[in-house]
N, C-alpha and C positions, 0 to 999 in steps of 0.2 A: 504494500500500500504506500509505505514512504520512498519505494524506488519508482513508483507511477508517479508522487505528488512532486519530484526533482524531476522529470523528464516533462513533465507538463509545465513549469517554471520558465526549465531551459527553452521548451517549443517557444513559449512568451516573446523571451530576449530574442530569439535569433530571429521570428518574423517580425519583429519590433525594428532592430537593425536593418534584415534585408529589405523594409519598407521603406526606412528612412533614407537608405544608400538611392534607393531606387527612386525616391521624392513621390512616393505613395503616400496613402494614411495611414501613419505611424501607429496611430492609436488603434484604428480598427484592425487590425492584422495583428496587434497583440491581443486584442481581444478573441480574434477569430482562433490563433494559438493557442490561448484560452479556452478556447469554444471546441475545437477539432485536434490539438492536439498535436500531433507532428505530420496528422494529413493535412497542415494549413501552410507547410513549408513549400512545398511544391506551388499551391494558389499564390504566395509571396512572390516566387520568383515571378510569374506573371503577370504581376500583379501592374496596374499602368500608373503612370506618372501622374500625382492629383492637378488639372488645370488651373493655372493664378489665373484671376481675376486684374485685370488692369483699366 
């Protein structure tokens, strides 16, 4: 149970990063890591660039 609740942590940081790297949303894609786990790693990498408003 606490080696699922550290791997569900880590899924967190690293689509958190590869969101941010990628100029996604940062926060939903940790949440979705949160949400899915380490099947939300793969959706990150895909994930698109969030559009600025100017």
């Amino acid at each position: 149970m606490f080696l699922l609740l550290i791997l569900n942590i880590i899924c967190i940081f690293i689509c958190f990063y590869i969101a941010k790297y990628r100029h996604a949303q940062s926060y939903y894609w940790a949440f979705m890591g949160a949400l899915l786990g380490p099947l939300a790693i793969p959706f990150a990498f895909l994930s698109k660039p969030e559009l600025k408003k100017t």
